[in-house]
C-alpha positions in Angstrom: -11.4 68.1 64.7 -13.5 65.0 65.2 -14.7 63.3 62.5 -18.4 62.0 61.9 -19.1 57.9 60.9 -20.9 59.4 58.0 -17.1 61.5 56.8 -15.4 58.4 57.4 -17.6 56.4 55.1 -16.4 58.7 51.9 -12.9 59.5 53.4 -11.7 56.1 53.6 -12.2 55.0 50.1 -10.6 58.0 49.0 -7.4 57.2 50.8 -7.2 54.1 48.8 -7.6 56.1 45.7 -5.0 58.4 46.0 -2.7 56.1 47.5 -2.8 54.1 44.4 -2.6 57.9 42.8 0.5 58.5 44.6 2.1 55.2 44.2 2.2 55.7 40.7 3.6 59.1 40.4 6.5 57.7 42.6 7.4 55.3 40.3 6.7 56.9 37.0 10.1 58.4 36.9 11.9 54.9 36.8 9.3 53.3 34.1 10.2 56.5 32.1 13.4 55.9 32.0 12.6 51.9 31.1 10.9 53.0 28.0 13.5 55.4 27.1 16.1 52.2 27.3 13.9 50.4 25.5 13.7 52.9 22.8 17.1 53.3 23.1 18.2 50.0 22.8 15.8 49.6 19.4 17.6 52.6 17.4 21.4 50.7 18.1 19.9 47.1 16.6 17.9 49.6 13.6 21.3 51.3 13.6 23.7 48.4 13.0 21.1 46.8 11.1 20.7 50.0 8.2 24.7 49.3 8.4 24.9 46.3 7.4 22.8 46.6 4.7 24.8 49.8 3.1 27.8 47.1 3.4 25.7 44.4 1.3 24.6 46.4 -1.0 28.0 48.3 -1.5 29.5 44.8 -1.9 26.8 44.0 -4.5 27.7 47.0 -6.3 31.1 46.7 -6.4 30.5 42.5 -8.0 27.9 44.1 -10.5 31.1 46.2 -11.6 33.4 43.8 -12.1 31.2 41.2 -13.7 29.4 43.9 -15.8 32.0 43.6 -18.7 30.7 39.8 -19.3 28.3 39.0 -21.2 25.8 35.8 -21.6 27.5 33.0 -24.0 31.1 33.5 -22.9 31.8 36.4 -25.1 33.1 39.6 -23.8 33.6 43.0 -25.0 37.0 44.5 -25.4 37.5 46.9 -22.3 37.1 50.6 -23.1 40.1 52.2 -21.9 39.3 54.4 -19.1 39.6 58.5 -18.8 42.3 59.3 -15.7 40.6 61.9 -14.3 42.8 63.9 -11.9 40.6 64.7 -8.3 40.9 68.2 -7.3 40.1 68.8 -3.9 37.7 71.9 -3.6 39.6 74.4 -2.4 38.1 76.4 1.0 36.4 79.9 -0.1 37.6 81.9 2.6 40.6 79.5 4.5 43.9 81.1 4.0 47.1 79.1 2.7 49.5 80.0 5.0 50.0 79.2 8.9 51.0 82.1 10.9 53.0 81.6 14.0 54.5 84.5 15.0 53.7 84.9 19.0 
């Protein structure tokens, strides 16, 4: 199968084409997993960052709190004595008590 000057004129340019075509489907695989460490590496900083600001705000809480009883002028309230009340844990619905271990 010879071919004509007139098929090589359009066949050559093609090869180009989907060489560049083929070249990129070769190498898609390892920019896919680029992006997905990129992506990947963005949720840990969001992650520790969401983290840290539960912790500053917890902190901020627990300073509110204590400073709460104060008031502006140097006069504070007498502290109301607080209820103790005792924390049940919920018992399971359906979990038995008892362990057996007979084998």
């Amino acid at each position: 199968m010879s071919l004509k000057p007139v098929e090589l004129q359009i066949a050559l340019p093609r090869t180009t084409e989907a060489g560049k075509i083929q070249n990129g489907l070769q190498h898609r695989p390892a920019l896919d997993q680029q992006q997905l460490a990129g992506q990947n590496v963005k949720q840990t900083e969001q992650l520790a960052q969401r983290s840290s600001e539960v912790d500053e705000s917890a902190e901020s809480a627990l300073r509110d709190r204590e400073g709460g009883g104060q008031q502006a002028g140097g006069h504070s309230a007498p502290p109301k004595p607080q209820k103790t009340e005792t924390a049940h844990d919920a018992e399971h619905p359906y979990k038995g008590h008892r362990i057996d271990l007979s084998l």
